[in-house]
C-alpha positions as CSV (number, residue, x, y, z in Angstrom):
1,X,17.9,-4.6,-46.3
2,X,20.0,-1.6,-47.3
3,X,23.0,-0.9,-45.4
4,X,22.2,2.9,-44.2
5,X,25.0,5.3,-43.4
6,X,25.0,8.3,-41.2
7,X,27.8,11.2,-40.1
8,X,27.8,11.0,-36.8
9,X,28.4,14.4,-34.9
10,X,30.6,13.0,-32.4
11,X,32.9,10.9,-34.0
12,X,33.1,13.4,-37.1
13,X,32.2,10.3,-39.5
14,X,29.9,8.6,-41.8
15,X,29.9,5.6,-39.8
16,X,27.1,2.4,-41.3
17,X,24.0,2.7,-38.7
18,X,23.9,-0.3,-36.3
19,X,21.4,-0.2,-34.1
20,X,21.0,-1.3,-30.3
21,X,18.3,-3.4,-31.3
22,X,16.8,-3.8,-34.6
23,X,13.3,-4.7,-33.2
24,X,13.3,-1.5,-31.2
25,X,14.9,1.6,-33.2
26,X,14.9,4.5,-30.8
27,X,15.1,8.3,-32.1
28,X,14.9,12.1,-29.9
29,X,14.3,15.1,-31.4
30,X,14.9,18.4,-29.7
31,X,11.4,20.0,-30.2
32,X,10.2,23.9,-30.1
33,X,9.4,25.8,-27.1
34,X,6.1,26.7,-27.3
35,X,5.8,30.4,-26.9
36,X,5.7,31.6,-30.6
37,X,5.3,30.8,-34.5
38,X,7.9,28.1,-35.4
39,X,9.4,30.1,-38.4
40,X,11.1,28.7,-41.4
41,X,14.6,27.5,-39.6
42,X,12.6,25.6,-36.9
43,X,11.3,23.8,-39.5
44,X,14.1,22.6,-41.3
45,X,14.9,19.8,-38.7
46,X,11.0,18.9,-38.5
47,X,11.5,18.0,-42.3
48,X,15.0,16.8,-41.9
49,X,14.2,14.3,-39.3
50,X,10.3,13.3,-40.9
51,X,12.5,12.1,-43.6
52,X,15.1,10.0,-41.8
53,X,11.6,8.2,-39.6
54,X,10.4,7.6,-42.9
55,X,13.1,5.7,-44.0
56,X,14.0,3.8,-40.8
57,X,9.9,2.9,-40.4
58,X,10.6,1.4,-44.6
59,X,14.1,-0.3,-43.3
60,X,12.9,-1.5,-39.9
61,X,8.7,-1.4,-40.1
62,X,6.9,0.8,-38.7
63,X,6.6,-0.5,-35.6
64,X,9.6,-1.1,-35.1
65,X,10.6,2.8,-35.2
66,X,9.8,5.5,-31.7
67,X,10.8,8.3,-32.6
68,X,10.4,11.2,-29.9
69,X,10.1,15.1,-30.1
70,X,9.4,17.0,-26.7
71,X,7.8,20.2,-26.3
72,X,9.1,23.2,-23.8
73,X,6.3,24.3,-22.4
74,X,8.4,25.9,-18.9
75,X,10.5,28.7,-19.9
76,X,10.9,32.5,-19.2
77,X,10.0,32.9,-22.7
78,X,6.8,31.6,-21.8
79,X,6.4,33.2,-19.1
80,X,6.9,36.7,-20.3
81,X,4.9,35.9,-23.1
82,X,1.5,35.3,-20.5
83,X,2.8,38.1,-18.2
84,X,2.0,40.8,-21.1
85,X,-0.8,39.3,-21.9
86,X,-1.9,39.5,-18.3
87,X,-0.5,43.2,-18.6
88,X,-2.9,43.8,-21.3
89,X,-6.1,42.9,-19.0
90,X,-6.3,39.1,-20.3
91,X,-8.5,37.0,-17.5
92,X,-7.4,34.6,-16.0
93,X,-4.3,33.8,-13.6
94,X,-1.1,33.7,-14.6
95,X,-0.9,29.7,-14.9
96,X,-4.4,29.5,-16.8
97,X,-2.5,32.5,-19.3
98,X,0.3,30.3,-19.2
99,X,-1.5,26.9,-20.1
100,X,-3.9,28.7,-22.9
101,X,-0.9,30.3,-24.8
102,X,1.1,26.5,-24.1
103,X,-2.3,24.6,-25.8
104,X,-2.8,27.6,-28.7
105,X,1.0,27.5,-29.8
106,X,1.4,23.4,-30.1
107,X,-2.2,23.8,-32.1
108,X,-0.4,26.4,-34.1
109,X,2.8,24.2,-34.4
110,X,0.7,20.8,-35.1
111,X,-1.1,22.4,-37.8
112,X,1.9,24.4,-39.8
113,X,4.2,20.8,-39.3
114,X,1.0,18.9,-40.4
115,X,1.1,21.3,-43.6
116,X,4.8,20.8,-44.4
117,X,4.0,16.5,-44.8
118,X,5.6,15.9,-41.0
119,X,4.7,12.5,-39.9
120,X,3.5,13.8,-36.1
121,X,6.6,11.1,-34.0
122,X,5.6,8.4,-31.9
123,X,5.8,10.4,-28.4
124,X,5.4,14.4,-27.8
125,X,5.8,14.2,-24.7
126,X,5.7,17.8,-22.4
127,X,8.2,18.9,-20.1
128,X,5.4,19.6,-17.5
129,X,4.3,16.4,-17.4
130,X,8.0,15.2,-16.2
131,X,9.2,17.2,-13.5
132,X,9.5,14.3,-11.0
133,X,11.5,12.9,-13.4
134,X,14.0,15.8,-14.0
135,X,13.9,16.2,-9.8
136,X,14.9,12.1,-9.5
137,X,17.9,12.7,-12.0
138,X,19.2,16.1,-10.3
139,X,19.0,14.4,-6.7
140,X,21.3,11.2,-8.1
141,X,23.5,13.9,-10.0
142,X,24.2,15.5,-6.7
143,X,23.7,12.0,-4.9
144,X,27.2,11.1,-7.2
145,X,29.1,14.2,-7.0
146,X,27.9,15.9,-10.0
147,X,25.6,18.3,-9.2
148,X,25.6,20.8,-5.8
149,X,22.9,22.9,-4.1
150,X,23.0,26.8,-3.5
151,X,21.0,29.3,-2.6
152,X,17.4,27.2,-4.3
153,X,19.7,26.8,-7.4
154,X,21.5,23.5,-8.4
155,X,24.1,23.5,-10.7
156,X,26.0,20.9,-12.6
157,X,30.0,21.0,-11.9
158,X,31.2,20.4,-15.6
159,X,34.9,19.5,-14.5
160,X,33.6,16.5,-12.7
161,X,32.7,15.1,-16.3
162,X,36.0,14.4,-18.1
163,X,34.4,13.9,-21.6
164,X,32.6,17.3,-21.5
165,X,33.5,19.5,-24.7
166,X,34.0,16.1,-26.5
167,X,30.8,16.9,-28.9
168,X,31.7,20.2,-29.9
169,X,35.3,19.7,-29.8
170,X,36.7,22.2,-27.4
171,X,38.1,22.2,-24.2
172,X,36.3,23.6,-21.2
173,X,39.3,26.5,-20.3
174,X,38.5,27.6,-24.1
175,X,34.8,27.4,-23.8
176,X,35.2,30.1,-21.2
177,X,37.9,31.9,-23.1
178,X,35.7,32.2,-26.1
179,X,32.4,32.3,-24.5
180,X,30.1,34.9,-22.1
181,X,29.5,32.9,-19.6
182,X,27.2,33.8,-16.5
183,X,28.8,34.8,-14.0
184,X,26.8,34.3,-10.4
185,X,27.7,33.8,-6.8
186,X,26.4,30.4,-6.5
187,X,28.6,29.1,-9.0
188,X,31.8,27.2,-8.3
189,X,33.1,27.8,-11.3
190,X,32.0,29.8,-14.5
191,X,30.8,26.9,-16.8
192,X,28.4,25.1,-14.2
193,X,25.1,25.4,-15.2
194,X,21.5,25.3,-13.6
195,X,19.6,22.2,-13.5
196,X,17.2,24.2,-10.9
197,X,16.7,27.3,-10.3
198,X,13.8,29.0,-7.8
199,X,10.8,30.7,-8.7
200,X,9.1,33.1,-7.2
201,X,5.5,33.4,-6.3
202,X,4.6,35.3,-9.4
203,X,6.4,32.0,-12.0
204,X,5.1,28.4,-11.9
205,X,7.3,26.4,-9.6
206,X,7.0,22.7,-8.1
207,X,7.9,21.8,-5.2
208,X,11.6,20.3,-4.4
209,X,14.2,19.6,-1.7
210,X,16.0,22.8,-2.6
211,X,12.6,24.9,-2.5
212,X,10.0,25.8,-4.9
213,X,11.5,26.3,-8.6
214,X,11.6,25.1,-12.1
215,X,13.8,23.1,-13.9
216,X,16.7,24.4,-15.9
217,X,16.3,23.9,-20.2
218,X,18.8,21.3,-20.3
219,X,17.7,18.4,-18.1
220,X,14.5,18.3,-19.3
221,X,15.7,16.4,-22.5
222,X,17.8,14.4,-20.6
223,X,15.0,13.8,-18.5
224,X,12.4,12.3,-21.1
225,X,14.5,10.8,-23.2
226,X,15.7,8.7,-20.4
227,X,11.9,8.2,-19.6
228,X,10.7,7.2,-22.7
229,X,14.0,5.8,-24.9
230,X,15.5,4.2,-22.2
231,X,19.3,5.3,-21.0
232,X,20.9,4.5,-23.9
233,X,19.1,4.7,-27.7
234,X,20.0,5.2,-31.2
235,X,20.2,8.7,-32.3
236,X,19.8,11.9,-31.1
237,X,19.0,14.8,-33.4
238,X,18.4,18.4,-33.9
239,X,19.8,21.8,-35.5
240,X,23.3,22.6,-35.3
241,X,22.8,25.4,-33.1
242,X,21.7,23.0,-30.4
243,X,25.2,21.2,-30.4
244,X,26.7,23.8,-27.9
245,X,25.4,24.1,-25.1
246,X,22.2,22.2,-25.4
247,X,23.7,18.5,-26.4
248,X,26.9,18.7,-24.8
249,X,25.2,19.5,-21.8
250,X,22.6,16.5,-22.0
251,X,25.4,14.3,-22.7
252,X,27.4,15.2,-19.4
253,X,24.2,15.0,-17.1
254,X,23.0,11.7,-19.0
255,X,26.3,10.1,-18.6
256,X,27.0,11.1,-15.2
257,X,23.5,10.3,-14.2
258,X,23.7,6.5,-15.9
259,X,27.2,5.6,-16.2
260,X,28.3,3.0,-19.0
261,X,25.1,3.5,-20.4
262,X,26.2,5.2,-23.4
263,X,23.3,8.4,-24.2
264,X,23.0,8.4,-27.8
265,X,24.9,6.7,-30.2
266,X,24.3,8.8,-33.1
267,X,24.4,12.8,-32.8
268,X,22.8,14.5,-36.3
269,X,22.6,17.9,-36.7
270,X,21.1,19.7,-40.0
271,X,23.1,22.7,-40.7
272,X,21.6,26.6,-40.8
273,X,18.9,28.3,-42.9
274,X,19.2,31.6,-45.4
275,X,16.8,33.6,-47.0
276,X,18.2,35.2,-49.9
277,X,21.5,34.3,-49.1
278,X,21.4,36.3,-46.1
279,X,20.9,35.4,-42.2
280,X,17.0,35.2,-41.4
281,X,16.4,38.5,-39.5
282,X,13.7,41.1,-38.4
283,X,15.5,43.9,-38.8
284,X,16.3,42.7,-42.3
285,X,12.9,41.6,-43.0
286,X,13.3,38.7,-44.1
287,X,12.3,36.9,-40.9
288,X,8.9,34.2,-42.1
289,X,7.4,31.8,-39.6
290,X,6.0,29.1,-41.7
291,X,2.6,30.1,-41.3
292,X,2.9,33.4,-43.2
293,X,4.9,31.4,-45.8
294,X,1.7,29.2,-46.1
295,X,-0.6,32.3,-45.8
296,X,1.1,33.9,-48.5
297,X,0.5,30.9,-51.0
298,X,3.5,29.0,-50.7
299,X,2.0,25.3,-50.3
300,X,3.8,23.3,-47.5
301,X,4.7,20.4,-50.5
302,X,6.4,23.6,-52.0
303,X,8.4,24.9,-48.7
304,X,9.2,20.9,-48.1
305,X,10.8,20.1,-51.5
306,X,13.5,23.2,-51.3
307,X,14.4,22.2,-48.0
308,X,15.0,18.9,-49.2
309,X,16.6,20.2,-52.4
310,X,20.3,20.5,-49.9
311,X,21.2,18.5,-48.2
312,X,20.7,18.8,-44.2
313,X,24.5,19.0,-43.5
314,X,24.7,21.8,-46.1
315,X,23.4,25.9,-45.4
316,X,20.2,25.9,-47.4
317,X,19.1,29.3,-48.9
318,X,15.2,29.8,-49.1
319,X,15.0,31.8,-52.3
320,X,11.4,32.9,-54.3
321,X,13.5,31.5,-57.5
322,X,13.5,27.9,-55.9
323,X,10.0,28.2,-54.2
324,X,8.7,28.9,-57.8
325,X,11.0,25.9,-59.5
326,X,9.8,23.6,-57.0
327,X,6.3,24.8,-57.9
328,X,6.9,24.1,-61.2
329,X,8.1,20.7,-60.8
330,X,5.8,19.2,-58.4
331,X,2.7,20.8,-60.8
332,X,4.4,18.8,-63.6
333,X,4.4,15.4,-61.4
334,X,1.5,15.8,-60.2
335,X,0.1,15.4,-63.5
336,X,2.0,12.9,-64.5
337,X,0.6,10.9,-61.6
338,X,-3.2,11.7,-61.5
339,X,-4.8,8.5,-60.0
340,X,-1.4,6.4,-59.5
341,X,-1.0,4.2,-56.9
342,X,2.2,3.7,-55.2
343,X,3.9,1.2,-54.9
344,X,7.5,0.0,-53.6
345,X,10.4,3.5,-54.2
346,X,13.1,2.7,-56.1
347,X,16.5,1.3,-55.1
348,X,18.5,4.0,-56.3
349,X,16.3,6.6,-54.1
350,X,16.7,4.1,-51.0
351,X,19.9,3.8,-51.7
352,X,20.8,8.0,-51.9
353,X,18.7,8.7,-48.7
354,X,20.5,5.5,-47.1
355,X,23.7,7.4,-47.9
356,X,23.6,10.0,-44.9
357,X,19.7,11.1,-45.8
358,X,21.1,12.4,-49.3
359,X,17.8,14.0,-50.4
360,X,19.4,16.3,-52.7
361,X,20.3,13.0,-54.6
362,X,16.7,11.8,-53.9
363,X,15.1,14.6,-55.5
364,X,17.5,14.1,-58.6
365,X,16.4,10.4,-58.8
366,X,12.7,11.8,-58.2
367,X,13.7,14.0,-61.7
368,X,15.6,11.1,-63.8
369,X,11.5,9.2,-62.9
370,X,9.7,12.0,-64.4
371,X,11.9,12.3,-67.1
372,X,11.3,8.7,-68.2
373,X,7.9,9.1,-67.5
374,X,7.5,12.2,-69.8
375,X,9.5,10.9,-72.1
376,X,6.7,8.0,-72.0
377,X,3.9,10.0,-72.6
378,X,6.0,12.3,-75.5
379,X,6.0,8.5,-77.1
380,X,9.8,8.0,-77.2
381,X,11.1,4.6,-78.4
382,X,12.2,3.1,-75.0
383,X,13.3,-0.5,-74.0
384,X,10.9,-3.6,-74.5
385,X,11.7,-4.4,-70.9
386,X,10.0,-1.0,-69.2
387,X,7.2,-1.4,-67.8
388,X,4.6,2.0,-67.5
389,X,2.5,1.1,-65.1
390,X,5.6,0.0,-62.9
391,X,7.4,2.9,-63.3
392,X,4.4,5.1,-62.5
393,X,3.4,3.6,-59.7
394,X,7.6,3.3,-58.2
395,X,7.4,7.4,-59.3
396,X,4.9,7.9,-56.6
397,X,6.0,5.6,-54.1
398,X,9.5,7.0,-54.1
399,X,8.4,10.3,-53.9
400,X,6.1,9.8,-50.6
401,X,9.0,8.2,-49.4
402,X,10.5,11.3,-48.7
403,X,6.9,13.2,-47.7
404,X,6.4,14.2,-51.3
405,X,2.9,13.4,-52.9
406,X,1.3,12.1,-50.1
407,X,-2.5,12.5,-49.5
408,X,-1.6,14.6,-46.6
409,X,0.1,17.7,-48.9
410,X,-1.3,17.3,-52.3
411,X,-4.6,19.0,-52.0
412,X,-3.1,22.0,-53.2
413,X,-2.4,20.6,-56.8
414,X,-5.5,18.7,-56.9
415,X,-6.7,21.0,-60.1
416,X,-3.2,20.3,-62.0
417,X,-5.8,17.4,-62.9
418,X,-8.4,20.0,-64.8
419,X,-6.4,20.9,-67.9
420,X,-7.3,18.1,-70.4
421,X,-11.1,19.5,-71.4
422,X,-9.0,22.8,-72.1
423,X,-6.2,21.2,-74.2
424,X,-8.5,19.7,-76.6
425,X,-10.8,23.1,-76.8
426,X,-7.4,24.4,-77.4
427,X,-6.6,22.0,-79.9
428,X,-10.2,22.3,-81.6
429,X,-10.2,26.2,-82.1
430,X,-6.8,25.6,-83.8
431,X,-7.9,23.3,-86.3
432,X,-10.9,25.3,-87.0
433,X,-8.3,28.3,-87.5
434,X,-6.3,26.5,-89.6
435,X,-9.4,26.4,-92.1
436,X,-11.0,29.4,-92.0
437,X,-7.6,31.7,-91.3
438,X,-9.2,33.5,-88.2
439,X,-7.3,32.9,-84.9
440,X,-8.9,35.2,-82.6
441,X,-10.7,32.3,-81.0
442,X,-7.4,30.5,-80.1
443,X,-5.6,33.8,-79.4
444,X,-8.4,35.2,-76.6
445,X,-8.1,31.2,-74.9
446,X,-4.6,31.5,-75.3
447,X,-3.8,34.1,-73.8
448,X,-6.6,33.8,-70.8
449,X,-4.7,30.6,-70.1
450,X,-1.1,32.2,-69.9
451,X,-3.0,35.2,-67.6
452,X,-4.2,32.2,-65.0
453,X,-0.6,31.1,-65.2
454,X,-0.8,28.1,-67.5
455,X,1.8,27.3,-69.9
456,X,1.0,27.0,-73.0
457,X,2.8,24.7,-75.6
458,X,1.4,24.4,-79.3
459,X,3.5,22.3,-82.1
460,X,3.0,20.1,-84.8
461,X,2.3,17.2,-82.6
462,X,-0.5,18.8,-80.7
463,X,-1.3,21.2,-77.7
464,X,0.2,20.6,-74.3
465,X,-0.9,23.0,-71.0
466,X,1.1,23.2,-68.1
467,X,0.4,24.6,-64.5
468,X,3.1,27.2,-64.3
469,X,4.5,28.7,-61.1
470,X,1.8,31.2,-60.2
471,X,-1.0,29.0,-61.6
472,X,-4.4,30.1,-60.4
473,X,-7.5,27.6,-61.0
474,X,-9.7,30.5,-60.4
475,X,-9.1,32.0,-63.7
476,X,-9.9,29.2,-65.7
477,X,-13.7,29.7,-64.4
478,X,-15.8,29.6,-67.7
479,X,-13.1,29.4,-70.2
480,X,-14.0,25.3,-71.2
């Protein structure tokens, strides 16, 4: 078994993953509130943590892996979102607009995650479908001198958690020097924050000891990780902009709620997303959900491999050069593996996603493969000892080791497959060219070929065609 390191957020480390229990790895995921699109940056720790499942399911077995991503689905975000439906004349009642837009939006985020080669994780559970849970953990919060009623809200007193600020590495006095913070009569002191707060009779509310309300954002992951991973599991993940306040406040409830128990003992955190080297933003438009990437013709396996191109601790900038590269690429791999059967990945691509999920390193062992591979094919004089099918098949099973070339994206690039019937009509126009000294024939395939976005590559040797970046299958229609 390969030893597997990871950088662990709180210790500011690659430390060598040991888990609790090796027959029982346990992962949580902060997932999306579902109110909206997931755009481009929400996707990036999707991919980031498919990845790292993938290779704890090949280190561990499968099923010896739960891996756990929640969904919001109570928020004012939500809410607002039904309310101007409602607005608009929508039937229904406000709860029913709520549910509908809560049921259309995970659809939406199933099918655009499905797209990018995201294994769907063991558990999605629903913050709905937990509020007794959250209410049980707030009541032995208060119960220990952690939490305190007022006015239908509860809030949790951060000073009686001496470790708090300990994730993001700042002290709670500079936190509020360097923070807007709310300020509101029913806190004691300006860094509390809401574990309940009431609702009205126009919001969805439950019913509590302190009145009808809803739970706060924070204790809901808190909540159903303890639920379903137990009070103390292996690793806790999500986008860096979730370290402060989201984690360091699900550490201090957690803790404070299960003493000794521990909370997670891994914190990972992919870094931010650009788009052409600039912040994603409306007003700049350069804002994409990942639908409109997809709608646009970017295939998921496409979006997938740039984001795994840096690695997750590194900004990564989305840029139409690297969509088309990647294009490129995985066109010319996916002709180099038409019909291959994986088999076991290679060490060296273990080993670099082993070494704190290193897929920038992956993807360069994915290219060193092909290279061999094409070199192969180009008839190169390599050693007596390589063995083609086994370095075909170990191609394709490293690269679905990190979600590449899986059934599951690769129906896009299904007709990189068709171009052999046109390479030897290519070939056969040239050799009657050669004889009778009229090339019109190979000129008019030629350059029908370069207009569908093939490339086209004629030497001594022979005729080679290539599925460029902007390849369209369409065009080829009648040429063979």
């Amino acid at each position: 078994m390969t030893t597997i390191h990871l950088h662990n957020t709180a210790t500011r480390k690659k430390q060598v993953f040991t888990p609790l229990d090796p027959e029982n790895i346990r992962m949580y995921v902060c997932g999306p509130t579902v109110y909206d699109r997931a755009h481009l940056g929400n996707a990036r720790p999707v991919v980031v943590f498919d990845v790292l499942f993938r290779l704890l399911r090949h280190e561990f077995g499968a099923d010896h892996v739960t891996y756990v991503r929640n969904f919001t689905d109570v928020d004012d975000k939500i809410n607002n979102t039904a309310l101007e439906r409602q607005k608009a004349g929508a039937e229904g009642t406000l709860e029913e607009l709520i549910a509908e837009r809560t049921e259309e939006t995970i659809g939406w985020y199933h099918a655009d995650m499905d797209a990018l080669g995201a294994m769907r994780p063991t558990k999605e559970p629903r913050a709905t479908q937990y509020i007794g849970a959250m209410i049980s953990m707030i009541e032995g919060l208060i119960a220990k001198g952690h939490a305190y009623a007022k006015d239908g809200h509860v809030l949790f007193r951060v000073r009686s958690y001496a470790e708090y600020g300990a994730l993001s590495g700042r002290s709670v006095d500079d936190m509020i020097a360097g923070a807007r913070v709310e300020v509101a009569p029913f806190k004691e002191d300006p860094m509390d924050f809401v574990l309940w707060k009431p609702s009205g009779d126009d919001l969805p509310g439950w019913e509590s000891p302190w009145g009808r309300g809803r739970p706060g954002w924070h204790i809901e992951c808190s909540a159903m990780s303890h639920e379903l991973l137990g009070p103390s599991f292996d690793i806790h993940g999500g986008g860096l902009d979730l370290q402060f306040p989201h984690h360091e406040n699900e550490i201090a409830q957690s803790c404070c709620a299960h003493p000794g128990a521990g909370f997670a003992s891994v914190w990972m955190h992919n870094e931010m997303l650009l788009v052409e080297g600039k912040k994603m933003s409306k007003s700049l438009g350069n804002f994409f959900t990942v639908r409109e990437l997809l709608d646009q013709g970017y295939a998921g396996e496409v979006i997938r491999f740039v984001m795994l191109s840096t690695h997750y601790r590194k900004t990564m900038d989305w840029t139409e050069k690297k969509a088309q590269e990647a294009e490129k690429t995985l066109w010319e791999w996916h002709a180099l593996a038409k019909d291959v059967q994986p088999s076991a990945p290679s060490a060296a691509l273990v080993d670099a996603l082993s070494d704190d999920l290193n897929t920038h390193a992956a993807i360069t062992e994915l290219h060193r493969q092909a290279n061999v591979l094409m070199a192969f094919e180009a008839g190169a004089d390599l050693p007596d000892s390589f063995d083609a099918d086994q370095a075909y098949s170990q191609f394709v099973g490293s690269a679905q080791l990190v979600g590449l070339m899986t059934p599951e994206v690769s129906d896009w690039a299904e007709n990189a497959y068709d171009l052999s019937g046109l390479e030897m009509l290519l070939e056969s126009y040239r050799s009657q060219a050669m004889q009778t000294k009229d090339f019109s024939a190979v000129d008019r395939l030629k350059n029908s070929l370069i207009e569908a976005g093939v490339e086209v590559r004629m030497s001594k040797s022979g005729v080679e065609l290539l599925a460029g970046s902007n390849f369209n299958p369409e065009k080829l229609a009648g040429l063979a």
